[in-house]
C-alpha positions in Angstrom: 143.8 -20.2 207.8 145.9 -17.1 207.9 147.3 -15.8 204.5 150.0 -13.6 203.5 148.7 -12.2 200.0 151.4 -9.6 198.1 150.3 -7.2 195.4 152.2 -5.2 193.1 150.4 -2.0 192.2 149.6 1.8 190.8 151.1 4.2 193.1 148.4 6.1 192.6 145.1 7.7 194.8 142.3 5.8 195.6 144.6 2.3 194.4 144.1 0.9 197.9 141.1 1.9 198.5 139.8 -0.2 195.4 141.6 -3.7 196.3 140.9 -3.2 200.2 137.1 -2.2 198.7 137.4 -6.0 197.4 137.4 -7.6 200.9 134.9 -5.4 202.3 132.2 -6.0 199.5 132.8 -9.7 200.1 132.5 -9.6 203.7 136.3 -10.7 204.6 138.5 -9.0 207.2 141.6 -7.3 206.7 143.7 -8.4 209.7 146.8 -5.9 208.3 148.0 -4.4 205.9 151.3 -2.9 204.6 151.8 -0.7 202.0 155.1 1.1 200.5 156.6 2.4 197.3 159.0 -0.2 195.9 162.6 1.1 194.0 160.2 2.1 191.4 158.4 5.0 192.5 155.3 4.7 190.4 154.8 1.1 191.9 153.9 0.2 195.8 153.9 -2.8 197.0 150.9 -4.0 199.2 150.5 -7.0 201.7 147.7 -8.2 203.4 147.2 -10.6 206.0 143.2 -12.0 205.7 142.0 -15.6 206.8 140.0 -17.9 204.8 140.4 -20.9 203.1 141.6 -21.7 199.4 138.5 -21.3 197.9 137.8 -17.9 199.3 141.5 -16.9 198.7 141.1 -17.6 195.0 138.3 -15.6 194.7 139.5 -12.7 196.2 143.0 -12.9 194.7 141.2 -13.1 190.9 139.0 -10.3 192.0 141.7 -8.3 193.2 143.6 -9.4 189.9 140.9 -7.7 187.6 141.8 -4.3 189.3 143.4 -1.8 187.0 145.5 -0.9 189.5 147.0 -4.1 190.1 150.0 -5.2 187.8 150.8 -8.7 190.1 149.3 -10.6 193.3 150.6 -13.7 194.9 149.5 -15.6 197.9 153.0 -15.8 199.7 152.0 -18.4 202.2 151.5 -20.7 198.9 155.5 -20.9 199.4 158.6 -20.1 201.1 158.5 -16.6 202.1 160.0 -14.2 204.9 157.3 -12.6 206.6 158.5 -9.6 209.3 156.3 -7.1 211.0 158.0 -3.9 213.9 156.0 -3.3 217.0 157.4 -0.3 219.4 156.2 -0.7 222.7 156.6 1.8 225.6 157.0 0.1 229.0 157.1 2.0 232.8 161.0 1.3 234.5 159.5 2.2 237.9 162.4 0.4 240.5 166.2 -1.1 239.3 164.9 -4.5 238.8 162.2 -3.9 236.2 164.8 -2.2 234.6 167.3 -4.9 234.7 164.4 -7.6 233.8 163.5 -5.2 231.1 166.4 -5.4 229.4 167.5 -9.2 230.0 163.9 -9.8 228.4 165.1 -7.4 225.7 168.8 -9.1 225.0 166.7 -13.2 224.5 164.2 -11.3 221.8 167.1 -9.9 220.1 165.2 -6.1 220.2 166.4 -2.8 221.2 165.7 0.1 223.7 166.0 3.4 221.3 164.2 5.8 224.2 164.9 5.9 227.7 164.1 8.7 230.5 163.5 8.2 234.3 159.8 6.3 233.6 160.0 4.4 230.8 161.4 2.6 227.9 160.5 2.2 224.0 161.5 -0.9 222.8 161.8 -1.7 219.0 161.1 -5.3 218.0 161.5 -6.8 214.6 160.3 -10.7 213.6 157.0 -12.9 213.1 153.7 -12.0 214.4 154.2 -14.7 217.0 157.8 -13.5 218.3 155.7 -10.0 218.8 153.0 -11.4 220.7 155.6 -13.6 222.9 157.8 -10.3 223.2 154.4 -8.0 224.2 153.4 -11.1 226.6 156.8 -11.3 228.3 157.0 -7.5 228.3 153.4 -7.5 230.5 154.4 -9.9 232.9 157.4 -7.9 233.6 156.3 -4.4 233.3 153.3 -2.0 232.8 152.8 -1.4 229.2 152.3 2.2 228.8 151.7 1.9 224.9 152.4 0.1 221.4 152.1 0.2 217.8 152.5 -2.2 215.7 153.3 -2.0 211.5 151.6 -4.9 210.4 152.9 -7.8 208.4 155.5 -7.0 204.7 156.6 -10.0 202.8 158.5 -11.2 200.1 159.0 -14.6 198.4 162.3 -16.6 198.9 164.8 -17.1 196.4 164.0 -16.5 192.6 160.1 -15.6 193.6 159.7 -12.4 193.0 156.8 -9.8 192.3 158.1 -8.0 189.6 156.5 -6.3 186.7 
């Protein structure tokens, strides 16, 4: 089961590599990870997308929890949350009506072309994980896909939840 697990922590060197060092040295994958400074610059907030199921989540999340590093953690997909990840994805415009099916595809996933030139577009695309995967799908069928990147998953609980010190 996938899980969206958001920790408040030290913005400070090697604090990542300690909690990440928790998944490793318990065999669990990482599927992404996205890591910022919050308002408070001594503070970045870090979220992880793992699988497993609430026993293993538990475990890591106390393990993780024991850090020094690590003021808060919450699993986000324990509630209502809004989840986003950005992909950029260059695609060829070869002829006029990959172009045009290009950017028809582009208007229905509510994304925008920031770079154009005679062979290609860049695309930026902003939602779910699945809205990215439909978007990169639609975007093969329709056009080479030159390359992408992709930021990973940042969350934050709805309404009063909050991750705060």
């Amino acid at each position: 089961m996938k899980r969206i697990i958001s920790v408040l922590m030290e913005n400070a060197p090697g604090a990542l590599s300690r909690i990440i060092g928790v998944f490793s040295q318990r065999g669990y994958n990482v599927d992404s990870l996205c890591v910022a400074p919050t308002s408070d610059p001594s503070l970045s907030r870090l979220t992880i997308i793992t699988h497993g199921d609430n026993k293993v989540i538990e475990q890591i999340t106390k393990q993780v929890n024991k850090l020094i590093d690590v003021l808060k953690i919450a699993d986000l997909t324990e509630g209502a949350h809004i989840e986003r990840e950005l992909m950029l994805i260059k695609v060829a415009t070869r002829t006029e009506a990959i172009r045009s099916e290009i950017k028809r595809n582009v208007d229905i996933f509510r994304a925008r072309i920031v770079d154009v030139n005679a062979h290609n577009y860049t695309i930026e695309i902003t939602g779910t994980t699945d809205k990215l995967d439909a978007f990169a799908t639609t975007m093969s069928q329709a056009s080479e896909i030159i390359e992408s990147s992709r930021t990973g998953v940042c969350g934050l609980g709805r309404g009063e939840r909050s991750l705060r010190p």
